[in-house]
N, C-alpha and C positions, 0 to 999 in steps of 0.2 A: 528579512529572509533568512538570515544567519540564525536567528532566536524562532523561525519557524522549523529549521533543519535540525536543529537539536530536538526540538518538540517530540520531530517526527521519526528521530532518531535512538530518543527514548521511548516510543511506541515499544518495540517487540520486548527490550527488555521488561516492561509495566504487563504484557502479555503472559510472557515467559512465569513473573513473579505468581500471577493469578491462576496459572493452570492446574497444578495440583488438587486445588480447592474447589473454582467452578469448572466444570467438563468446556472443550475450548470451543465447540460448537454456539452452546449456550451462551457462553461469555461473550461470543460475537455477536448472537442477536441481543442481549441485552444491554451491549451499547450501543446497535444500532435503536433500538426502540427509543433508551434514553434522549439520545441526539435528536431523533426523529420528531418530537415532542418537543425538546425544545427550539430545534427550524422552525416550525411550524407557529410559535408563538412569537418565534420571531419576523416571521412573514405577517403576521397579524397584527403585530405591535408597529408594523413601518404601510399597514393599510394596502397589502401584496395579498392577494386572493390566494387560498392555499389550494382551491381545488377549480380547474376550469378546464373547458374544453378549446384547448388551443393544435390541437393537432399535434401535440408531442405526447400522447400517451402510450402507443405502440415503442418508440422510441426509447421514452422512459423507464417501460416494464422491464427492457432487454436492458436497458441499463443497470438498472437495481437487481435486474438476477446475474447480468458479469460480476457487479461490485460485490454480492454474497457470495459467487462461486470463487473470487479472489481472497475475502476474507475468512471462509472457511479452508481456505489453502494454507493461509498465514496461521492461522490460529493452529489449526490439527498438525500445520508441519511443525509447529514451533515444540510439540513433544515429542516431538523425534529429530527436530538440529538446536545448533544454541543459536540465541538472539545473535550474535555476531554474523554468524553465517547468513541466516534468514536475512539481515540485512542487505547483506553483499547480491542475494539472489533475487529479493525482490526488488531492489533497485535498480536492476537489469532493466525495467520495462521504459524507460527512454529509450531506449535503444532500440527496443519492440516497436515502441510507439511511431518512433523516424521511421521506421520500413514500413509499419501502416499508411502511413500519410502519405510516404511515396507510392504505394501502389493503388489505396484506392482516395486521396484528397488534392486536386488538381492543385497545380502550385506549390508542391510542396516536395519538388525534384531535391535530391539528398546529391550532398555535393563530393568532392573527390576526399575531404578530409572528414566527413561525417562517416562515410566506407569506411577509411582506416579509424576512426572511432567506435564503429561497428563490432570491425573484424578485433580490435583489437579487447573489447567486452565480453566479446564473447571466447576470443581466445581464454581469457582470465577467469570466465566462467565456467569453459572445462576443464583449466588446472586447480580451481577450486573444487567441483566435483570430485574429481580425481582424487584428488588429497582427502574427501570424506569418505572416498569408498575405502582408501587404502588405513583407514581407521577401525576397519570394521576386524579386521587380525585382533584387533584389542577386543574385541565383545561391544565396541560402539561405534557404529554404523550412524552413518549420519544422511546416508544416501535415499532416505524416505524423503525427510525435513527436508532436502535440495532439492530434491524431485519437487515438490508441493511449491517449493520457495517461485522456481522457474516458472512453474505455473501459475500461479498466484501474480508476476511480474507480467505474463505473457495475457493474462485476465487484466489487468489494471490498463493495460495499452489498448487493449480490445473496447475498453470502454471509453478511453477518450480518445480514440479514432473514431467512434460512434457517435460524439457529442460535437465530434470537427463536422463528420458526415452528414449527420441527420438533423433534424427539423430543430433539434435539442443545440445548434448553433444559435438558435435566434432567440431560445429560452431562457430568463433572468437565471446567473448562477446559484440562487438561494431556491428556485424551478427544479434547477438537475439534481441537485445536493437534496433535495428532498425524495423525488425517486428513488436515486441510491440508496437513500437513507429506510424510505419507508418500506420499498419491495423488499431489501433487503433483509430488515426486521422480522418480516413474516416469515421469509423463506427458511432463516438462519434460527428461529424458533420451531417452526416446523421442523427443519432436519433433526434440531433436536431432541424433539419428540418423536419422532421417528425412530431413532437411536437408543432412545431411552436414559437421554443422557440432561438428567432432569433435575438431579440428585445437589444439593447444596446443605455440605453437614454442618459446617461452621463460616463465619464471615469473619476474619482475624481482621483488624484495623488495616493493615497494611493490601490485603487483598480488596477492601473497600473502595481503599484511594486507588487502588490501580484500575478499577473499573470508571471511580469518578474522572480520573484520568483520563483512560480512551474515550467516555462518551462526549464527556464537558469540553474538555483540553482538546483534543486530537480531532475529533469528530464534527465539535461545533465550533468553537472558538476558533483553531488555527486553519480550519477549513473556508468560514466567513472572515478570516483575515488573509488569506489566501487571494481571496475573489477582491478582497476591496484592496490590494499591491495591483491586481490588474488591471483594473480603473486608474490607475495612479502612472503607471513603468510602464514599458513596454514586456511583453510575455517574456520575448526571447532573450533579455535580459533577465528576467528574474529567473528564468531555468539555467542559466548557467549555474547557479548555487543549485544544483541537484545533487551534484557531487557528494556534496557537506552531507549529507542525509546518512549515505551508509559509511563515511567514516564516521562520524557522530556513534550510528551503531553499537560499530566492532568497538569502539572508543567506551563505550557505557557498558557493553556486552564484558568486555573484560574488568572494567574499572568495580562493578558495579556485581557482577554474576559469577567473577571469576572465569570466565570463557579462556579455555589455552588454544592458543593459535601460534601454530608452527608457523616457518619460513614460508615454505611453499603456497599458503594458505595467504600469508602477508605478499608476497610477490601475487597473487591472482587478486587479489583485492585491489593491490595500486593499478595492475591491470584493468581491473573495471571501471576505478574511477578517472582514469586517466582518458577511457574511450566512453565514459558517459561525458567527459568535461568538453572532447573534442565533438561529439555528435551537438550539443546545445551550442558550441560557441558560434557566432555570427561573423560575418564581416565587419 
C-alpha cells in the first residue's frame, strides 16, 4: 500500500511534466485508451469475457463519464496549479466519498470522529484555497487548478459511491476498471477533438515515460494491484494509508518540480491529511 501511495503520488507530477508537450485533454484520453487495451487483454488472458450483458451497462457508462470528467479536471487544472496543490485538492475525495455513503449507502452512518475528520479537511481545504487566491497579487493565480482540483476530488467520490450503489457492487473489479477505462477513453479523445487540441510537435524521451507511466503504471498495474490488496486485507484497513497519497505528492511536487509552498499552504495540508486519516480510521 505504501509503494501504491507513492505510485499514485507521483501521478500529477508525471502529468504536470507532459503537459507542455501533449495538450492535457488529449494526454488523458491517451492513457486512458492505452490502459484500456491492455485490461482488456488482461481479462482475456485470465478467460473473463470482456464484453456481456450482465445488467451493469447503464451503471458502467455513468461511471466511465464521472471517471473522464474527473480526469479532465486533473489534467486541465494541473496548468493552472502545481502538482503539490493538485495533490492536496484531489485527495479530498475520501472525504466526499464518507458523506456519499452516508446519505445515499445503507450502513454506512459516519461516526462522531469521521465529522470531525470531515470538518477538519475541509477546514484545510479552504485555508489552502485561500492561500492560492492570495497569490494571485504575484501574477500567479492558482485559483482555476483548485477550483478543477475540488472537482475532480468531488467527481472521483461520485463514482465510487456509484459502484457501492449500483449493480456495478456485484461486478468483477477488472469489470468496473474497464468502464472507467474504455467510456472514458472515447469521451477524453472526443473532447479533444472538439477543442482542437490534437497537436503533438515533438515526443522528448522524458514526456514518453511520463505517458508510459500514467497508462501502464498508474492506470493498469497499480490499479489491478489495488483490487487484488482487497482480496487479500480488509478495505478499511488498506484506506487508512490514503493519507500517504498527497503527502507523497507535495513531497515529489517540491523534490522533483520545485513547487514553493509557503506556511500556510503547509499548515492546510497537515490539515487535510490529518481529517482524511481520521475519516478512514476504524475501531
Amino acid at each position: 500500500m505504501i509503494v501504491l501511495c507513492a505510485i499514485w503520488g507521483l501521478q500529477q507530477v508525471a502529468i504536470k511534466v507532459a503537459v507542455p508537450t501533449v495538450p492535457a485533454v488529449l494526454q488523458a484520453g491517451i492513457r486512458s485508451t492505452i490502459a484500456t487495451v491492455l485490461v482488456m487483454v488482461w481479462m482475456a488472458s485470465r478467460g473473463q469475457p470482456v464484453w456481456q450483458r450482465d445488467g451493469t451497462q447503464g451503471a458502467g457508462l455513468l461511471a466511465g463519464l464521472l471517471f473522464a470528467g474527473e480526469f479532465a479536471c486533473v489534467f486541465i487544472g494541473l496548468t493552472h496549479t502545481t502538482a503539490s496543490r493538485m495533490a492536496v485538492f484531489l485527495y479530498t475525495a475520501p472525504c466526499f466519498t464518507a458523506l456519499g455513503l452516508h446519505w445515499f449507502v445503507s450502513g454506512e452512518r459516519l461516526r462522531k470522529s469521521q465529522w470531525v475528520g470531515i470538518g477538519l479537511a475541509f477546514s484545510g481545504m479552504l485555508l489552502a484555497f485561500a492561500d492560492g487566491l492570495s497569490v494571485s497579487h504575484t501574477g500567479h493565480s492558482t485559483w482555476l487548478g483548485d477550483s478543477l482540483g475540488i472537482l475532480a476530488g468531488i467527481l472521483w467520490a461520485a463514482t465510487t459511491v456509484l459502484v457501492r450503489a449500483s449493480s456495478l457492487a456485484d461486478a468483477s473489479p477488472s469489470r468496473t476498471l474497464l468502464y472507467q477505462l474504455a467510456v472514458s477513453s472515447i469521451a477524453l479523445l472526443a473532447l479533444a477533438g472538439i477543442g482542437g487540441h490534437w497537436q503533438i510537435h515533438a515526443m522528448p524521451s522524458l514526456v514518453a515515460a511520463s505517458l508510459l507511466y500514467q497508462a501502464v503504471v498508474v492506470a493498469f498495474v497499480s490499479y489491478l494491484a489495488w483490487f487484488w490488496l482487497l482480496t487479500r486485507y480488509m478495505a478499511s484497513r488498506l484506506s487508512v494509508f490514503s493519507f500517504l497519497t498527497p503527502l507523497f505528492g507535495v513531497t515529489f511536487g517540491v523534490l522533483l518540480l520545485g513547487d514553493q509552498i509557503g506556511p500556510r499552504f503547509l499548515s492546510a495540508a497537515a490539515m487535510v491529511l490529518t481529517g482524511i486519516a481520521l475519516v478512514n480510521l476504524r475501531r
